[in-house]
GULOKOL-443762 format. One record per residue (C-alpha): residue in one letter; x, y negated, z; residue number from 1. Coordinates in Angstrom, 2 decimals, always signed. Example, Ala and Ser with C-alpha at 12.3 -4.5 7.8 and 13.67 -1.06 7.14 Angstrom:
<rs>
{r 'a',{+12.30,+4.50,+7.80},1}
{r 's',{+13.67,+1.06,+7.14},2}
</rs>
This chain:
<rs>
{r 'x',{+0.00,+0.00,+0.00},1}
{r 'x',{+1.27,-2.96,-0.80},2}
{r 'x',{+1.95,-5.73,+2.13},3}
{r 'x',{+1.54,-9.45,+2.14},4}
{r 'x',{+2.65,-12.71,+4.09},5}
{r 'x',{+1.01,-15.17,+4.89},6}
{r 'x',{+1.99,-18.27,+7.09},7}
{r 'x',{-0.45,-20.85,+8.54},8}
{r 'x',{+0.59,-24.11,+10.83},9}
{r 'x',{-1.56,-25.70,+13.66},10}
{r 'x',{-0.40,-29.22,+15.11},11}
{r 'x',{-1.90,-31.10,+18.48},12}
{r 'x',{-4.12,-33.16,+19.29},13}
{r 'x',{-1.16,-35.94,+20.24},14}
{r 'x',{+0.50,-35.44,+16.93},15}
{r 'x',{+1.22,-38.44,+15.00},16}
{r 'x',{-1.08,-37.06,+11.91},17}
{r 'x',{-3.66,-35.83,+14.47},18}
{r 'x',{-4.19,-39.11,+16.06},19}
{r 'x',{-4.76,-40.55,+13.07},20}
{r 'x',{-7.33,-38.33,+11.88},21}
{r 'x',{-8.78,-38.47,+14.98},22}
{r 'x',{-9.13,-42.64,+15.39},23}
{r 'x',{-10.35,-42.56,+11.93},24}
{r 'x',{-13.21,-39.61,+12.78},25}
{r 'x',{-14.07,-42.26,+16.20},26}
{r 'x',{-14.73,-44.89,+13.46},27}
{r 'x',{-16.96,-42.83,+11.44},28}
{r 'x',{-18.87,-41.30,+14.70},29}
{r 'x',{-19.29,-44.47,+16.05},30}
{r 'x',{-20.53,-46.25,+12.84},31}
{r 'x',{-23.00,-43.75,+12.19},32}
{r 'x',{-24.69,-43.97,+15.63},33}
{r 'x',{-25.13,-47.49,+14.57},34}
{r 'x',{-26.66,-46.83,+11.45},35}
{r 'x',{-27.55,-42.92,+9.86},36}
{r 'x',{-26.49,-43.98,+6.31},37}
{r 'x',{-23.58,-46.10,+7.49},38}
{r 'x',{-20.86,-46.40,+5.16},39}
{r 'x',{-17.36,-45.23,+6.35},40}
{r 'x',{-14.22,-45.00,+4.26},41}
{r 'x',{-11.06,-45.79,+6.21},42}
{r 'x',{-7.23,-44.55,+6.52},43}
{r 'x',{-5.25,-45.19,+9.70},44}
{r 'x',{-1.36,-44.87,+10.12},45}
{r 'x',{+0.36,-44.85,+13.48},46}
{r 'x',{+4.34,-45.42,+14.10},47}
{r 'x',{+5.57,-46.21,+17.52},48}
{r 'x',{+3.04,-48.58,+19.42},49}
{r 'x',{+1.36,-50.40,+16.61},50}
{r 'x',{-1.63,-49.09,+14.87},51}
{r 'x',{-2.78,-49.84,+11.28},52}
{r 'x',{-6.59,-49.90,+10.43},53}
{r 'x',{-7.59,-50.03,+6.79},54}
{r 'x',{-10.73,-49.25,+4.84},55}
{r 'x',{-14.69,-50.22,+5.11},56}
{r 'x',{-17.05,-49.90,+7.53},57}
{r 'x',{-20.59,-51.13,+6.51},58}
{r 'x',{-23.52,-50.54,+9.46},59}
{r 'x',{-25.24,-52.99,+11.43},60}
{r 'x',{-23.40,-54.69,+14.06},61}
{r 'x',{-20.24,-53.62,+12.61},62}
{r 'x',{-18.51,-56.47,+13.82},63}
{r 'x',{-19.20,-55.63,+17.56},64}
{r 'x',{-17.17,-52.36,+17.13},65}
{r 'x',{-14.57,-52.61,+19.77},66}
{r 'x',{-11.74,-51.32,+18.10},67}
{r 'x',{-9.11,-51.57,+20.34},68}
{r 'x',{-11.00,-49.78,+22.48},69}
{r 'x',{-11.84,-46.69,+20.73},70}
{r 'x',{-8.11,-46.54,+19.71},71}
{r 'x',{-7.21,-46.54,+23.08},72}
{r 'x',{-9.62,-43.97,+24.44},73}
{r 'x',{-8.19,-41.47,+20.97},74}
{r 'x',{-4.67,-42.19,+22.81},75}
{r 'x',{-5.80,-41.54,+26.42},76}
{r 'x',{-7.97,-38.29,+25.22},77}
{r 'x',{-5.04,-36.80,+23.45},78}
{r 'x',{-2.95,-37.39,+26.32},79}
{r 'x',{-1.21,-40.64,+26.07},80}
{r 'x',{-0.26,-42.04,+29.47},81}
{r 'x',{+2.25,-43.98,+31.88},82}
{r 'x',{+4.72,-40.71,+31.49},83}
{r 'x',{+4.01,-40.20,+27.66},84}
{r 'x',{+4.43,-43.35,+25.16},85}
{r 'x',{+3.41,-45.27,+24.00},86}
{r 'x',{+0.48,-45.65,+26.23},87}
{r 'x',{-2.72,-46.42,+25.99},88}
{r 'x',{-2.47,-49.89,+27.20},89}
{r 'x',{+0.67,-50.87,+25.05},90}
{r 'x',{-0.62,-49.61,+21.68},91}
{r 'x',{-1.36,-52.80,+19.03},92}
{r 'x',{-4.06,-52.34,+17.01},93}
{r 'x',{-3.53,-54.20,+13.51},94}
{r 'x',{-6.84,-54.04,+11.82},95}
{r 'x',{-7.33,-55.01,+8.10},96}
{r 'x',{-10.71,-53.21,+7.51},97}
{r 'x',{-14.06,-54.48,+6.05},98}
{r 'x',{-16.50,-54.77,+8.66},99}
{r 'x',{-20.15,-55.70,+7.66},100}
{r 'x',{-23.50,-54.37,+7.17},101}
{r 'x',{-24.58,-52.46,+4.51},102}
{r 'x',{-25.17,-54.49,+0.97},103}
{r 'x',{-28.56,-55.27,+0.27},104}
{r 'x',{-30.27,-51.62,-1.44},105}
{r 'x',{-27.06,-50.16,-0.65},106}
{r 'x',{-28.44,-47.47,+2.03},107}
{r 'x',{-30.63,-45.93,-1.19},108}
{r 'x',{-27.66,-45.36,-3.04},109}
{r 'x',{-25.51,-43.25,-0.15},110}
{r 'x',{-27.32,-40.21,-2.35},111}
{r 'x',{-25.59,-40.82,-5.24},112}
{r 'x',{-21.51,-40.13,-5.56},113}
{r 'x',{-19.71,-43.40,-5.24},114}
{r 'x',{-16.17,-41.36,-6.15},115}
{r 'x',{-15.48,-37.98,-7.97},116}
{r 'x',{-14.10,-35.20,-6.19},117}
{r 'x',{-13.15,-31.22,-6.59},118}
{r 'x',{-14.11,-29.12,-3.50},119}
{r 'x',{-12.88,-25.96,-2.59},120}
{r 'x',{-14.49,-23.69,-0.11},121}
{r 'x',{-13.65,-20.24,+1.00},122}
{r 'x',{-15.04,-17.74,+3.31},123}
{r 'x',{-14.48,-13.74,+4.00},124}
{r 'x',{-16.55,-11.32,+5.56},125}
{r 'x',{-14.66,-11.38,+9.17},126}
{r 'x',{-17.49,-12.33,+11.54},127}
{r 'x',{-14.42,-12.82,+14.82},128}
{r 'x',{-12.57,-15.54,+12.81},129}
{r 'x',{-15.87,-17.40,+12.00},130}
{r 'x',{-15.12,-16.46,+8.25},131}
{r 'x',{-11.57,-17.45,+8.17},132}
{r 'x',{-8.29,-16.45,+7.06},133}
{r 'x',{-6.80,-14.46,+10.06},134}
{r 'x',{-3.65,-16.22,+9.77},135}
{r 'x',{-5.50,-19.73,+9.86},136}
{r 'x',{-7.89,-18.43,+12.44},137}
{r 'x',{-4.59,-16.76,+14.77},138}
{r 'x',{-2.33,-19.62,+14.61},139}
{r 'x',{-5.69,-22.07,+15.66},140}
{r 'x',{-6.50,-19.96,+18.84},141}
{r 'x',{-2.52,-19.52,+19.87},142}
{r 'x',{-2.51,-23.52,+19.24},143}
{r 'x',{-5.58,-23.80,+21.26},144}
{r 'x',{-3.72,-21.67,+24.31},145}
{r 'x',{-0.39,-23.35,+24.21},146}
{r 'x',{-1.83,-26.83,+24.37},147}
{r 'x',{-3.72,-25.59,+27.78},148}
{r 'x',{-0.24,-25.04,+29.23},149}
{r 'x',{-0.01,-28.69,+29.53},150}
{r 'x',{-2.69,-28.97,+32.19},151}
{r 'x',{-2.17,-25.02,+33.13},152}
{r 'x',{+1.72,-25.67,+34.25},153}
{r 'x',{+2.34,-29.24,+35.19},154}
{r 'x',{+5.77,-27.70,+36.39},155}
{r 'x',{+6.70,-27.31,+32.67},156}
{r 'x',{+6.27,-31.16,+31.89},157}
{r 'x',{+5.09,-30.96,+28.58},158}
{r 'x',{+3.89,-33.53,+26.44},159}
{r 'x',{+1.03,-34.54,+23.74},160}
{r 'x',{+2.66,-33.14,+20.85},161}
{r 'x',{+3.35,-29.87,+19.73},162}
{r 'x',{+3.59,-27.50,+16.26},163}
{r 'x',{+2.80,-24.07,+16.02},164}
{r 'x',{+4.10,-22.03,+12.92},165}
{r 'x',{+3.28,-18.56,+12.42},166}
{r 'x',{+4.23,-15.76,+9.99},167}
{r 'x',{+1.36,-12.89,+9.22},168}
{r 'x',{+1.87,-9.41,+7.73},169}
{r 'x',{-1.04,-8.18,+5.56},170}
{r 'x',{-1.16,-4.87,+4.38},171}
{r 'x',{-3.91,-2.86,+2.47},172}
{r 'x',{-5.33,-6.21,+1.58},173}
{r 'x',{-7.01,-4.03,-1.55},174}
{r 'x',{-8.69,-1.57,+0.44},175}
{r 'x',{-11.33,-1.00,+2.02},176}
{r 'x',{-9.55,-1.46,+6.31},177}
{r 'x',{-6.39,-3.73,+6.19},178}
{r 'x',{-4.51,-4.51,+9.00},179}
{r 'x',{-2.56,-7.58,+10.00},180}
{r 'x',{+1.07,-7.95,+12.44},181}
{r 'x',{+2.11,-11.05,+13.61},182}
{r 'x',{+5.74,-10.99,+12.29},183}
{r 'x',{+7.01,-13.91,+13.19},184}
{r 'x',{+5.91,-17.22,+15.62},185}
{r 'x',{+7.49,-20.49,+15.76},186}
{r 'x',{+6.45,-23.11,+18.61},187}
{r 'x',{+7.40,-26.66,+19.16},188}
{r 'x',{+6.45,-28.34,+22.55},189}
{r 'x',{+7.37,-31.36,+23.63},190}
{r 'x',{+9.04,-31.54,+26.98},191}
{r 'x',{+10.59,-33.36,+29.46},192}
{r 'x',{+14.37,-33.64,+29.00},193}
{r 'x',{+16.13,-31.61,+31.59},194}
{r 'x',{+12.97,-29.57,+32.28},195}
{r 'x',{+13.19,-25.61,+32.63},196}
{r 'x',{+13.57,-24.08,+28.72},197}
{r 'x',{+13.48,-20.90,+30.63},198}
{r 'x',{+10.21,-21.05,+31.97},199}
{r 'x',{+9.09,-22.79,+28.89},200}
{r 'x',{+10.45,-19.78,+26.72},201}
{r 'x',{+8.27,-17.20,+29.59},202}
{r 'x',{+5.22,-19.14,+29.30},203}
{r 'x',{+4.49,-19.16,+25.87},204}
{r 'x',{+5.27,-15.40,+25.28},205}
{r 'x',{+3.00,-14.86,+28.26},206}
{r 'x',{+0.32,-17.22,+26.44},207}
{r 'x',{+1.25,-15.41,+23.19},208}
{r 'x',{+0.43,-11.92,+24.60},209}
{r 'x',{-3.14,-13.15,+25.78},210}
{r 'x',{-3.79,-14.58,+22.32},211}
{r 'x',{-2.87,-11.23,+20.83},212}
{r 'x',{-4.84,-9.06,+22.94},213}
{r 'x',{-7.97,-10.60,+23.07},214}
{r 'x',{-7.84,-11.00,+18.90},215}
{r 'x',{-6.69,-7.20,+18.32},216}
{r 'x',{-10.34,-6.62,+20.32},217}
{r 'x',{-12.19,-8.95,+18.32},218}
{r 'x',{-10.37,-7.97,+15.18},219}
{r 'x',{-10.05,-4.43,+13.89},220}
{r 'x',{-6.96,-3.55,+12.35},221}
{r 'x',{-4.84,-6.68,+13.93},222}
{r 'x',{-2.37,-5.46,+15.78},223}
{r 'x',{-1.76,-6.99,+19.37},224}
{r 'x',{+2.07,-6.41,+19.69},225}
{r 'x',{+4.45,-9.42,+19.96},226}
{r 'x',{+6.42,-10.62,+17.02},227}
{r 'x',{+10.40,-9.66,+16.64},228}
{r 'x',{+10.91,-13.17,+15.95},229}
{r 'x',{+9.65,-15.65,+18.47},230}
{r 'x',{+11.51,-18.87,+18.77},231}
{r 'x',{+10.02,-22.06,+21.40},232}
{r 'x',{+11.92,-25.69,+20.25},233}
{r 'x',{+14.10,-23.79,+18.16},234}
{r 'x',{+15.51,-27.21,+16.85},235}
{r 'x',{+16.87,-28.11,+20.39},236}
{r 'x',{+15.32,-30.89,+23.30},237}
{r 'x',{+12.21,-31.95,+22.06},238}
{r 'x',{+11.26,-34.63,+24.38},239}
{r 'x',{+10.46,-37.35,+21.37},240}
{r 'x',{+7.97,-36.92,+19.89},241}
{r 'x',{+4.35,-38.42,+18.56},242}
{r 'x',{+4.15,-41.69,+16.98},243}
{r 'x',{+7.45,-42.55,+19.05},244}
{r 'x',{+9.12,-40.09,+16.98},245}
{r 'x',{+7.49,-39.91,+13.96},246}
{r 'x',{+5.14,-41.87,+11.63},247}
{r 'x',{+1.44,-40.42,+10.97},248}
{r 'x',{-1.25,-40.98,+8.45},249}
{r 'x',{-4.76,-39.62,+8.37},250}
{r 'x',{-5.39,-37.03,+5.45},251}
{r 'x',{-1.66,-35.71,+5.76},252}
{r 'x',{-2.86,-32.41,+6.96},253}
{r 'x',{-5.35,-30.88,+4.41},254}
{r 'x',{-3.78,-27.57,+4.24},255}
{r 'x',{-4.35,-27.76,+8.31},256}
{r 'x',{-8.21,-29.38,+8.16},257}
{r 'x',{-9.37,-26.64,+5.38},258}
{r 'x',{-7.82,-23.03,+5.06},259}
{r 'x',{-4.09,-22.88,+5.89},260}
{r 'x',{-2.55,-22.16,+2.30},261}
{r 'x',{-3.67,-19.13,+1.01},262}
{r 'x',{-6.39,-20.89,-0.29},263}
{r 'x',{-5.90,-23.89,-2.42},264}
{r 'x',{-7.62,-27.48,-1.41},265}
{r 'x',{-9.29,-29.87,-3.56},266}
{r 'x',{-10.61,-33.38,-3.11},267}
{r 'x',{-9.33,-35.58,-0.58},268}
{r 'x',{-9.08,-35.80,+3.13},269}
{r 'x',{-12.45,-35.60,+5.42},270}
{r 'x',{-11.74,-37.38,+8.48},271}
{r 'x',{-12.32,-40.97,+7.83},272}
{r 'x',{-14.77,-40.54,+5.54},273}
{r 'x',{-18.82,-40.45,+6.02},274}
{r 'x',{-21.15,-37.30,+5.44},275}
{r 'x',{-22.55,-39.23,+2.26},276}
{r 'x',{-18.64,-39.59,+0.72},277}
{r 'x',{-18.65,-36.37,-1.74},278}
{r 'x',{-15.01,-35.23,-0.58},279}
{r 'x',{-16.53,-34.34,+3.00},280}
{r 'x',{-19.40,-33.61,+1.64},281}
{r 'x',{-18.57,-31.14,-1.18},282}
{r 'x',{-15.55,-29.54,+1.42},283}
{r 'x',{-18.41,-28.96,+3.49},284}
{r 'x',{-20.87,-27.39,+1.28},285}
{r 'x',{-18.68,-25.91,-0.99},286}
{r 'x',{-17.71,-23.70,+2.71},287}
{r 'x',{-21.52,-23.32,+3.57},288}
{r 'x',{-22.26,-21.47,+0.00},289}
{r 'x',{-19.36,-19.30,+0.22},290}
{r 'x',{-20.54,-18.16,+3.45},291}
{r 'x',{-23.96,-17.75,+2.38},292}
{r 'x',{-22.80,-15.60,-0.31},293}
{r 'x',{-20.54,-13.18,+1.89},294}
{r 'x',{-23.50,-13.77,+4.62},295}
{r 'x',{-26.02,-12.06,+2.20},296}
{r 'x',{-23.62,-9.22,+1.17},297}
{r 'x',{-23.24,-11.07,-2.50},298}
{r 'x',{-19.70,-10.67,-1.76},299}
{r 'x',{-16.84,-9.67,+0.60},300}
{r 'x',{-14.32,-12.77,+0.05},301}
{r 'x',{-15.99,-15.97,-2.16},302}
{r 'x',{-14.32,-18.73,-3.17},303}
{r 'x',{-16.26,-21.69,-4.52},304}
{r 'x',{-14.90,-24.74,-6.43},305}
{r 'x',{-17.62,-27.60,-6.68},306}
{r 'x',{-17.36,-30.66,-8.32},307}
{r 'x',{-18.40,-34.52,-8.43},308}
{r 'x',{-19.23,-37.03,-11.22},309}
{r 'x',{-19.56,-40.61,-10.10},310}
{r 'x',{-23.12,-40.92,-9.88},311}
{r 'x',{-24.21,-37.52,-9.26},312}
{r 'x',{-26.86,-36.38,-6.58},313}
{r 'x',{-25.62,-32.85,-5.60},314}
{r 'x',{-22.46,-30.86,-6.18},315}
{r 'x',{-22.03,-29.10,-9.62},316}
{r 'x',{-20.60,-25.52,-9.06},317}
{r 'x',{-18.05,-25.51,-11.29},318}
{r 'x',{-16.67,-21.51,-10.02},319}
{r 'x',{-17.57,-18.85,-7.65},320}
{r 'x',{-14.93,-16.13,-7.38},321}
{r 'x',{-15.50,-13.21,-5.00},322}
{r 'x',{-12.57,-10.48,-4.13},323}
{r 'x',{-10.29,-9.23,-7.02},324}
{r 'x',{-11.33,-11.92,-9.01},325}
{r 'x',{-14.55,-11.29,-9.97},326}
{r 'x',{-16.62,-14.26,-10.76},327}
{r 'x',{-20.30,-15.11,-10.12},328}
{r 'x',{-22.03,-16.53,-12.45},329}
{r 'x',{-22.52,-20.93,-11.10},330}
{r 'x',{-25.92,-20.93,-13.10},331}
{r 'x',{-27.58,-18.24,-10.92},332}
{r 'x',{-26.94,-20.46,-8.07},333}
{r 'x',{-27.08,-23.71,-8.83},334}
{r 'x',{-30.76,-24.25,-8.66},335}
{r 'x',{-30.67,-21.85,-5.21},336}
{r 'x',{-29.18,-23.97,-3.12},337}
{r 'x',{-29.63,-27.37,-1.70},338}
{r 'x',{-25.72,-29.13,-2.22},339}
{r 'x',{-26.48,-32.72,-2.20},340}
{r 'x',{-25.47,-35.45,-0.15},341}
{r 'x',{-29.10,-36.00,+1.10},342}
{r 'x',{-28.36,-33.37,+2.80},343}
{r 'x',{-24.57,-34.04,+4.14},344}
{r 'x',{-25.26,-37.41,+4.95},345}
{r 'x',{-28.68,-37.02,+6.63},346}
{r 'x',{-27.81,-33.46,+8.61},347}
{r 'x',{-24.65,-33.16,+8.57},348}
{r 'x',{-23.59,-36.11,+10.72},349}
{r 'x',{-22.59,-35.55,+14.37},350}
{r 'x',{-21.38,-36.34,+17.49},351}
{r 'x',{-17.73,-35.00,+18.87},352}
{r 'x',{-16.20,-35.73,+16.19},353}
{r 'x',{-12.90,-36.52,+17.09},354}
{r 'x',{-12.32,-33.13,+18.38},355}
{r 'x',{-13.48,-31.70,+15.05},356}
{r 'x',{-10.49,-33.63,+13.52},357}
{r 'x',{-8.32,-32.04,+15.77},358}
{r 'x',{-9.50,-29.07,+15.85},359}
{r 'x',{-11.02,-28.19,+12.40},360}
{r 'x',{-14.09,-28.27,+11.13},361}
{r 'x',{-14.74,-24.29,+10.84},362}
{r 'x',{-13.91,-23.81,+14.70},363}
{r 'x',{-17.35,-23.52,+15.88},364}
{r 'x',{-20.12,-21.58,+14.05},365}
{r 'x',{-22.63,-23.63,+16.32},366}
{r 'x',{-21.45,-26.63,+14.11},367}
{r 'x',{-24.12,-27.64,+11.30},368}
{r 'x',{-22.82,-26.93,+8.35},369}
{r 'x',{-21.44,-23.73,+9.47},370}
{r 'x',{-25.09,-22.45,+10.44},371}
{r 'x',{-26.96,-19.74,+8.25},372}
{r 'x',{-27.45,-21.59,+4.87},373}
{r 'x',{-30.96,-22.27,+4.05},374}
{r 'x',{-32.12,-22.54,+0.61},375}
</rs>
């Protein structure tokens, strides 16, 4: 049988990328609780203590947005304080974005595409990884556990930021019962210079372990042994780090937000953008019909590519391919399905959504647009 690898990344909530994501997901929450068709299309960057705001946001009372404010509370949320910089209280906020209401007959038009946009969604028939690729769905929950250690083991001094790399064995991927092995895990945690590496190094394997037992009982055929290779700050003191260390941009992390990369992306990045905006939108149903399809036994794996025309009212399904390439036919389903941005913008929209930037979109089946698909 032949055997395949597959890597997948996971970053934390106080990376520089994820901050930025997440600041630009408070913008869109808290413009739509002002208005349900409010417009949203912004992009933030983050680099040291400054923060840059750019884009629109139309909605009534836009102008009363306190966005200093909801910058700070991102910061404090992700875990930005007195011991981690910049803090909260010392982060500038440079703002150049539109703020205003909504133009006059503008709200009628959030149904039609303002942009155009290719959308790729993917789902297989694992029920335990909500759907997912089990390397994108592993290295999630082991990102998940690690960043616990934090508040777990104040001993260990860690900070914000962290990475989590891992490297997946597939084999029998053909077949009817394949089974996965973690070959190889790489973690990056930010800690306190001088702190204990040791108990660092002990921690995480311990943390690893957990991870791997519980999904080798939720997943058949994954195996819970611990990788050969397992390295923690394998590029020395990492004590440095977020936007003191690096620069970050919302929309850097699409492989990260969608599928890991065995499956390819399309469009643009969600966070930052409004359920009416046809990248979000189509990434979003384009993951709701494929998994409808494997839902209703129509297929094992599906991958769906939908697409946008400026003006257009729903998504056009431009491919459906289900496992070993077989393709559905688009036509058949099409007229089946309710893809437009009716209904992104008006159900779709949500609260908590700046831990669905961190965190991902597919996490949660309990989110809306990964409930049963209704016709």
């Amino acid at each position: 049988m032949t055997t395949h690898r597959f890597p997948a990344e996971f970053i934390f909530p106080g990376h520089p990328d994820k901050l930025s994501d997440a600041i630009a997901d408070a913008l869109v929450e808290e413009a739509w609780r002002r208005d349900p068709r409010a417009l949203v299309g912004v992009e933030v960057a983050v680099h040291r203590d400054h923060v840059y705001l750019t884009g629109r946001v139309a909605c009534a009372q836009a102008h009363d947005i306190d966005l200093d404010g909801l910058v700070r509370q991102v910061y404090r949320s992700a875990g930005y304080d007195e011991s981690w910089g910049p803090s909260p209280e010392q982060v500038r906020v440079v703002s150049n974005v539109c703020l205003g209401p909504l133009e006059e007959g503008e709200a009628e038009f959030r149904d039609l595409s303002d942009d155009q946009a290719i959308c790729i969604g993917y789902a297989n028939a694992l029920e335990a990884t909500n759907h997912l690729p089990v390397e994108h769905w592993l290295v999630r929950t082991i990102a998940r556990r690690l960043h616990r250690l934090r508040a777990e083991r104040p001993d260990l001094a860690l900070g914000p930021d962290g990475k989590v790399l891992v490297l997946l064995e597939e084999v029998g991927l053909e077949g009817p019962a394949p089974t996965w092995q973690l070959a190889g895990c790489s973690a990056s945690l930010q800690q306190k210079a001088a702190s204990d590496e040791v108990a660092l190094h002990r921690a995480v394997r311990l943390a690893l372990e957990e991870v791997l037992g519980n999904a080798g009982r939720l997943v058949p055929g994954l195996s819970n042994a611990l990788p050969e290779s397992l390295t923690v700050n394998g590029a020395g003191a990492f004590e440095v780090g977020g936007p003191e260390g690096d620069n970050g941009l919302s929309g850097k992390k699409l492989v990260v937000d969608a599928y890991g990369p065995r499956v390819p992306i399309g469009g643009g990045a969600w966070s930052g953008k409004d359920f009416f905006k046809a990248d979000r939108a189509g990434g979003l149903h384009a993951r709701r019909l494929a998994k409808a399809l494997v839902r209703l036994g129509l297929a094992k794996e599906a991958t769906v590519t939908l697409g946008w025309f400026p003006g257009d009212r729903a998504a056009r399904i431009i491919r459906v391919v289900a496992e070993n390439g077989h393709r559905l036919n688009p036509a058949q389903l099409e007229t089946s399905f309710d893809l437009s941005l009716t209904r992104s913008g008006e159900q779709f929209a949500t609260g908590g959504l700046v831990e669905v930037a961190r965190w991902g979109h597919f996490e949660a089946a309990g989110f809306t647009w990964e409930r049963p698909l209704s016709i």
